[in-house]
C-alpha positions in Angstrom: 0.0 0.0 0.0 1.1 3.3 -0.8 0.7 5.9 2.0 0.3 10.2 1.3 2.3 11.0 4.6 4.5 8.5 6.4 6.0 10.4 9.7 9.6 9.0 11.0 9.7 9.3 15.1 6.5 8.8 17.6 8.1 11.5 20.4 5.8 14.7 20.8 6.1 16.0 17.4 5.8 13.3 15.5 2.5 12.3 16.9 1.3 15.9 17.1 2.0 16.0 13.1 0.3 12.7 13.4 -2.7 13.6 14.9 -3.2 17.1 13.4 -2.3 15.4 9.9 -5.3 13.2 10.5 -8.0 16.5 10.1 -7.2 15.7 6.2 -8.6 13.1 4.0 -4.8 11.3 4.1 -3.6 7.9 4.3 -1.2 8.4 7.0 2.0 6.1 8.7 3.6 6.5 11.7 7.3 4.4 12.1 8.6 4.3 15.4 12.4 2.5 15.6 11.5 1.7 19.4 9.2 -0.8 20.8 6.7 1.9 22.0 5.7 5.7 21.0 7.4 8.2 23.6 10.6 6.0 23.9 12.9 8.7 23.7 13.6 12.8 24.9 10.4 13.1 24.8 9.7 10.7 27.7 12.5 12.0 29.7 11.8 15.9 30.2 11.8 18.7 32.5 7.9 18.5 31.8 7.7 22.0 32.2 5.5 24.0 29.6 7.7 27.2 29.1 6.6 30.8 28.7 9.1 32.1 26.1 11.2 34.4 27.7 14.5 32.6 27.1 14.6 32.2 23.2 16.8 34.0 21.0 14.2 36.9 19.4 13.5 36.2 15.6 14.5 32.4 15.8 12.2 29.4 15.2 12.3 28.3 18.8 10.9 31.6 20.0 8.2 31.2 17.5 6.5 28.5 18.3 7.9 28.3 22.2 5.1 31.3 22.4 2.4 30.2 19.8 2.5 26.9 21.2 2.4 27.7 25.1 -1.2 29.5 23.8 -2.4 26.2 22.2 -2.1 24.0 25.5 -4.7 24.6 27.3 -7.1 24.0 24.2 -5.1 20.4 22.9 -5.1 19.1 27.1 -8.7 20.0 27.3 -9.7 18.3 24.0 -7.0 15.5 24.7 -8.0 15.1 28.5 -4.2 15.2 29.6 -3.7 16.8 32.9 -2.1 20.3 32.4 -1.8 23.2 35.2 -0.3 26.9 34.4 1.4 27.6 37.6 3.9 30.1 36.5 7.5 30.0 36.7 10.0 31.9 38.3 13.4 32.7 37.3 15.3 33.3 40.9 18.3 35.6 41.2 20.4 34.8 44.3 22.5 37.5 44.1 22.3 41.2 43.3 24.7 41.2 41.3 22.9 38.8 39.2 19.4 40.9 39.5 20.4 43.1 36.2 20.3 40.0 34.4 16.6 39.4 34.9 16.0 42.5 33.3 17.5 41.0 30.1 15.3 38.2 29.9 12.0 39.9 30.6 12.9 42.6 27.6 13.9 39.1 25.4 10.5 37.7 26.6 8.5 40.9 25.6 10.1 41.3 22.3 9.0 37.5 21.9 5.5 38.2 22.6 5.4 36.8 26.3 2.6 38.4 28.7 2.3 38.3 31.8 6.3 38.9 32.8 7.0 40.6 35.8 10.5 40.9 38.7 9.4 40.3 41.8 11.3 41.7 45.1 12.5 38.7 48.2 9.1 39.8 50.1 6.9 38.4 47.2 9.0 35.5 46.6 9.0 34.4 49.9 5.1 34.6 49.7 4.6 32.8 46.6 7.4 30.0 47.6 7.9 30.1 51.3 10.6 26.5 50.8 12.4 28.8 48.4 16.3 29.6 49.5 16.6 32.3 51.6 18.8 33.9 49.6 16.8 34.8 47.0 16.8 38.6 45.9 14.9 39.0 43.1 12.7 36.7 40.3 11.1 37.1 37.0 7.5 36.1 37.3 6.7 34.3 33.9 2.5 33.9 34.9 2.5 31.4 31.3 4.9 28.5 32.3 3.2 25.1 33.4 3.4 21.8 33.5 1.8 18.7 31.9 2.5 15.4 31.6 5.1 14.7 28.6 4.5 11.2 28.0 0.8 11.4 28.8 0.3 13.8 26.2 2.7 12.1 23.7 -0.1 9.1 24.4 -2.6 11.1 24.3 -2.2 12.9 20.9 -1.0 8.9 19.1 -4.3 7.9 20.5 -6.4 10.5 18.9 -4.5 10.0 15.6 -5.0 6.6 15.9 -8.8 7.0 16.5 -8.8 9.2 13.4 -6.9 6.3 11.0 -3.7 6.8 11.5 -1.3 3.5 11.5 1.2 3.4 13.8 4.4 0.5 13.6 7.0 -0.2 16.0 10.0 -1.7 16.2 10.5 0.2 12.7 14.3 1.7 12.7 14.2 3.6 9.3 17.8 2.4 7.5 17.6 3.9 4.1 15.3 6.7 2.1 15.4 7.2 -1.2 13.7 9.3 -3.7 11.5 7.4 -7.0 9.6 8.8 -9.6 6.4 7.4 -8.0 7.7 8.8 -4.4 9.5 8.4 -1.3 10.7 4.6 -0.5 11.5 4.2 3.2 13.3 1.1 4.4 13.0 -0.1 7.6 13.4 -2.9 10.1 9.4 -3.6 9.9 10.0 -3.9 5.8 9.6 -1.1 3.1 7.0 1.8 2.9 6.4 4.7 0.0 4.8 7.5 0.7 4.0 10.8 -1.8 5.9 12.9 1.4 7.8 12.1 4.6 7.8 14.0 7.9 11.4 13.8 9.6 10.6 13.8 13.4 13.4 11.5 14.4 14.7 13.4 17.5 18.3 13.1 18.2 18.4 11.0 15.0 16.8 13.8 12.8 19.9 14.7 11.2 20.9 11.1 10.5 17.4 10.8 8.4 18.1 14.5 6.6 21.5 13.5 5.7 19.8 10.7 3.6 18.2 12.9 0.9 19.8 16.4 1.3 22.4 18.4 0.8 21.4 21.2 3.6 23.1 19.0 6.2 22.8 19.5 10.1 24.2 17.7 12.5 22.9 16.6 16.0 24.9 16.7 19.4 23.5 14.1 21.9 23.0 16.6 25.5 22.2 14.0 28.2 20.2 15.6 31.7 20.5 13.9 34.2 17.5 14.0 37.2 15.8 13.2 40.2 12.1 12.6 41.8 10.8 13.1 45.1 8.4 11.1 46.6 4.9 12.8 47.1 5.2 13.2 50.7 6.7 16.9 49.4 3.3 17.6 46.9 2.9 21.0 47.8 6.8 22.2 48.9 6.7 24.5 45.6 3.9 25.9 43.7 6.2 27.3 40.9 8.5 25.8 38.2 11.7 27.0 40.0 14.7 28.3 37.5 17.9 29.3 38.1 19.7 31.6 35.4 20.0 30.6 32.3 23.5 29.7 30.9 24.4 28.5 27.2 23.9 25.0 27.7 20.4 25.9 28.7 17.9 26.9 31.3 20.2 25.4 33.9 18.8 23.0 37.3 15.5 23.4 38.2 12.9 22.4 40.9 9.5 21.7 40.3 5.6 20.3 40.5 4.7 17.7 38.6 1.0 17.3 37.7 1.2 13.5 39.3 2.3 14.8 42.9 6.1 14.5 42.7 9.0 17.1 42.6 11.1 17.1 39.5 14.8 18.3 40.2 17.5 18.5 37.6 18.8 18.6 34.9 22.5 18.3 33.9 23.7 19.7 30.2 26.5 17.2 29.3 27.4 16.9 25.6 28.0 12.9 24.6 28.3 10.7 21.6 26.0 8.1 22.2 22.5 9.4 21.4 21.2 6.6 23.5 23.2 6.9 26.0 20.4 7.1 29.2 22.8 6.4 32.4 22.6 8.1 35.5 25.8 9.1 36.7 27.5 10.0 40.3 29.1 12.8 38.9 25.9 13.8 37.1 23.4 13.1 40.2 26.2 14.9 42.5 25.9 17.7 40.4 21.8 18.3 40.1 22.1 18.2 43.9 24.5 21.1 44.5 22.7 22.7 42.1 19.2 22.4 42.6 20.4 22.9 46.6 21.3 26.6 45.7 17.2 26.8 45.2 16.2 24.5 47.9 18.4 24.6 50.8 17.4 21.4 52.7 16.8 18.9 50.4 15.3 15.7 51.6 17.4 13.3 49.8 16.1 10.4 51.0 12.6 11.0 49.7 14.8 10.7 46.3 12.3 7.8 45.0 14.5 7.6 41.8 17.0 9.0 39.2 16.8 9.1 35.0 18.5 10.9 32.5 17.3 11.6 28.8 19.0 12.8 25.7 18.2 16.2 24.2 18.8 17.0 20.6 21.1 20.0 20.6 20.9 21.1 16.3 24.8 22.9 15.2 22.4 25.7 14.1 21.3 26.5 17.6 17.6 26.3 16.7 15.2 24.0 15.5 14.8 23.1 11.5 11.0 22.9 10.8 9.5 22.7 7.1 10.2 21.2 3.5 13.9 20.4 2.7 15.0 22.8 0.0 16.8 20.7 -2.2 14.0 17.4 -1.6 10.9 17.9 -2.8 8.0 16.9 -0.1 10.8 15.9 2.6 10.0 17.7 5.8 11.8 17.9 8.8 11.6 18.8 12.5 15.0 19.2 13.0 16.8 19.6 16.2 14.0 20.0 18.3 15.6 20.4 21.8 13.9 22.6 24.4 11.8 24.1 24.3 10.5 21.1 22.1 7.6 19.9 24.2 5.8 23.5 24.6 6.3 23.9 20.7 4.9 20.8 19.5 1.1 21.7 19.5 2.4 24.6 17.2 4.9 22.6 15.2 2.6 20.0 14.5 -0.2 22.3 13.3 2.4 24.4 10.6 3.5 21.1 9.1 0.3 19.7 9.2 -1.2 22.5 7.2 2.0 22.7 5.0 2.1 19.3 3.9 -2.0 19.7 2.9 -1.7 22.5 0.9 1.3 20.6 -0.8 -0.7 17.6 -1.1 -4.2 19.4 -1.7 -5.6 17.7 0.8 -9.3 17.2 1.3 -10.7 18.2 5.1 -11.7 14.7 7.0 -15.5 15.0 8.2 -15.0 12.3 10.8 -12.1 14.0 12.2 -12.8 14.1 16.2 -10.4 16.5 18.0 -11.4 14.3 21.4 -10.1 11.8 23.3 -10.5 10.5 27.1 -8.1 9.3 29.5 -8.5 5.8 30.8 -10.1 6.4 34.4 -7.5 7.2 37.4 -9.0 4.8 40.8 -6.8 6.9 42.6 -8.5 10.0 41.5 -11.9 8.9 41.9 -14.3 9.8 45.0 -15.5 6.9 46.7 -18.9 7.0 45.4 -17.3 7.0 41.7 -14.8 3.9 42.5 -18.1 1.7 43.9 -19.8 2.8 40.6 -16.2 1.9 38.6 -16.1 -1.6 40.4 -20.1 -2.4 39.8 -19.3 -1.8 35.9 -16.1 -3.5 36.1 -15.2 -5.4 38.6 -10.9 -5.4 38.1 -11.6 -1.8 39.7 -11.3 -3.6 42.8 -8.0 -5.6 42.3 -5.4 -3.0 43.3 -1.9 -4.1 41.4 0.2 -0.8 41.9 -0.3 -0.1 46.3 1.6 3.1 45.5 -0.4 4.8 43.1 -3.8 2.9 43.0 -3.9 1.5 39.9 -6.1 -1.0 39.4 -6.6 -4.2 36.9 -8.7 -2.5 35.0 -6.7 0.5 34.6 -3.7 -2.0 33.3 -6.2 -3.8 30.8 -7.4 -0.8 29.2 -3.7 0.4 28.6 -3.0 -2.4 26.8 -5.9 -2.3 24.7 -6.0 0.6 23.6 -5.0 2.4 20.6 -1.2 2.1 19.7 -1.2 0.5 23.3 1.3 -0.7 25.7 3.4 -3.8 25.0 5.7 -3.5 28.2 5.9 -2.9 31.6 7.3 0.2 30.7 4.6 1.1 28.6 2.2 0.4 31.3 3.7 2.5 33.9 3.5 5.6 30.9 -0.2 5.1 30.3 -1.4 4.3 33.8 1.9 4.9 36.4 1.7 1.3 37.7 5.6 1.1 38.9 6.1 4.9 39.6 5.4 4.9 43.3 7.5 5.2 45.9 8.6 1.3 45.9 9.4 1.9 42.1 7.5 -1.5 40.2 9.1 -3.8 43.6 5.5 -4.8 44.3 3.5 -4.7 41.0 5.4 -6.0 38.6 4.9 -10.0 38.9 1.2 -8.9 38.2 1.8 -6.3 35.6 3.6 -9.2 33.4 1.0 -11.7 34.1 -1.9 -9.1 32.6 0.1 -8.2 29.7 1.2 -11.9 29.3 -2.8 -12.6 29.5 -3.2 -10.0 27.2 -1.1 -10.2 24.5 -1.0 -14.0 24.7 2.7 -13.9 25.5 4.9 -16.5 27.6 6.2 -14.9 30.3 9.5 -15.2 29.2 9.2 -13.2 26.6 7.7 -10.2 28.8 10.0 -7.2 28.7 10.9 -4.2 30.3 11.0 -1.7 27.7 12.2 -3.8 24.7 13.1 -7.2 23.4 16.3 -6.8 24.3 15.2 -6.3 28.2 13.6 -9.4 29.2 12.4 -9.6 32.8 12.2 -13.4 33.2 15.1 -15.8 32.1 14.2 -19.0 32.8 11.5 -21.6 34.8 12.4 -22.8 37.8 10.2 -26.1 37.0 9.7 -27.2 33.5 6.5 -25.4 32.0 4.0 -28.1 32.2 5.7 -29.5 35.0 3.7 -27.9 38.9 5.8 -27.6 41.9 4.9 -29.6 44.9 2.3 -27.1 47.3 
């Protein structure tokens, strides 16, 4: 079959294109090299929906930093992914430093940005009471937030899913070439040709440019390394807290997460392996000096864990979006580092309507912009759970103790559009292994549902991949039961 649109990456982008793609009357295919959508940097984030203020004025990342921090509220309403504008602050902690702020509100004004004010100690200390003492003065950025980057990744492959969208996995692209009759794109799931292709490859975008054009780029892996702390501290900050910037980014943070947690972190280390996810001593050592010059006391051992993700840092210093000059319906989002995940609602709409026009496109009437989260149990009021349970009854099996999730929850993420295939996959769609005990508890009877699911043996269960099986052997021989 040949396809109008096949997209190459299923991080934000890619299934933002995806889903905004599916408005038209297209025949559209999503490849994903991993074993699951969100596998990469746009799992592993700050999460943090960013105002604008930082961005160079007149560059790409400005651009759509601000247009798409004004789309989020509309795409997590219509999406049902939980989103919250709590502001950020940028925090001074010295006067000698203060001037700078004054910099980076006229930067975020000549970007657009409302809603940017500096803020004296008195305020700050009102707003974030935990907040180091020594803070003198703050830029108030009243449009940052935070959402859920890997619930909204989900959220938008669902919707284009719903809207007839294919999705394939376990599809590394390994070769692109250009026919009279289109695009043929070779991968490890077989071969695909499309009229156009959408380059949304992450910290592999320049690898898939480099293919087909001339205009090279060339991508510098940026590893971040992070950690989480347990929800006993929901509440210790209100704001996304930011240091000063520096020029290997918006430096360590501390902040909310929409699921309870505090996010701290991250690191800015240049690397050659793009998938090079380790945590680090050196790394962790350094988040916590640096995210202690913000939060003076930090309860380290409410640490419930550690990651690090790779960010896509572009040799042009901003991100590439739109048709490849020199390759004819070849598109790319190049280089999209932060602030990537506030952009994407905006990126995905400009290529979206770009690739139509190219295509002349016909408007889908069944297009629906909706889509609903699986139920939370853990969010539910009693009264809701009983009526949960009397409708489905693996409401009341409780598999994750730390975060209440349920059977049912579990099930319905595995069914569901583009939906998980690993424990890890799971734990994205429903958090079942993101508690405090970190999967110690729930994950005998995570790989038993997905086993019962998917028909699998449970050797074959895996943590993120093939490649990470959980189970390596029987202790008895399969057919074989042990003595009682």
């Amino acid at each position: 079959m040949k396809y109008d649109v096949l997209i190459i990456g299923g991080g934000v982008v890619g299934c933002a294109v995806a889903r905004e793609l599916s408005r038209r009357r297209l025949r559209i295919i999503l490849l994903e090299k991993s074993s699951d959508i969100c596998a990469g940097q746009s799992r592993a984030n700050t999460a943090i929906v960013h105002g604008g203020y930082d961005a160079e004025p007149g560059t790409l990342k400005a651009k759509y930093n601000v247009a798409g921090n004004a789309m989020f509220g509309r795409v997590c309403s219509e999406l049902d992914v939980p989103y919250r504008r709590n502001g950020s602050l940028v925090v001074s902690f010295s006067e000698s430093d203060d001037p700078k702020l004054g910099g980076l509100l006229a930067r975020g004004e000549k970007n657009g940005v409302s809603g940017l004010s500096i803020i004296g100690a008195e305020e700050i200390r009102r707003r974030e009471p935990h907040l180091s003492k020594a803070a003198s003065k703050a830029l108030l950025v009243e449009s940052g937030g935070i959402v859920c980057p890997y619930g909204l990744t989900i959220a938008y492959a669902e919707n284009a899913a719903r809207n007839g969208v294919t999705f394939i996995r376990n599809a590394a692209v390994t070769g692109i070439k250009k026919w009279r009759d289109g695009w043929h794109i070779s991968a490890t799931a077989g071969d695909f040709t499309a009229d156009a292709v959408v380059n949304c490859a992450g910290v592999h975008s320049d690898e898939i440019n480099n293919m087909v054009s001339e205009e090279k780029f060339y991508i510098t892996p940026r590893r971040g390394e992070y950690y989480i702390v347990d929800k006993k501290y929901a509440g210790y900050f209100n704001s996304a807290i930011f240091q000063l910037p520096t020029k290997m980014g918006k430096g360590i943070l501390v902040a909310p997460t929409v699921d309870g947690t505090l996010l701290i972190g991250p690191t800015a280390e240049d690397i050659d392996e793009r998938e090079d996810t380790r945590t680090t001593r050196f790394g962790l050592d350094k988040v916590l000096a640096g995210a202690s010059i913000s939060w003076e006391d930090i309860p380290t051992r409410a640490f419930i864990t550690s990651f690090a993700g790779v960010r896509a840092h572009c040799d042009r210093d901003d991100f590439i979006i739109g048709e490849a000059p020199d390759a004819e319906l070849f598109f790319n989002a190049g280089g999209v580092e932060s602030p990537g995940l506030t952009s994407a609602p905006a990126i995905g709409c400009y290529l979206a309507e770009l690739i139509a026009e190219r295509l002349s496109a016909a408007d889908n009437p069944c297009f629906d912009p909706t889509r609903r989260a699986i139920p939370s149990f853990r969010e539910m009021t009693n009264g809701e759970r009983a009526r949960a349970i009397a409708a489905n009854p693996d409401y009341a099996k409780v598999v994750c103790r730390c975060e209440n999730v349920t059977e049912a929850e579990i099930r319905q993420a595995i069914r569901r559009p583009v939906g998980a295939r690993t424990t890890d996959g799971v734990k994205l769609r429903v958090r079942a292994g993101m508690g405090r005990c970190q999967a110690g508890f729930c994950t005998p009877r995570t790989i038993g549902i997905l086993c019962e699911e998917l028909g699998l043996d449970p050797l074959e269960a895996s943590k993120s991949s093939g490649a990470s099986r959980l189970l390596s052997h029987y202790l008895f021989e399969k057919e074989a039961k042990p003595h009682a």
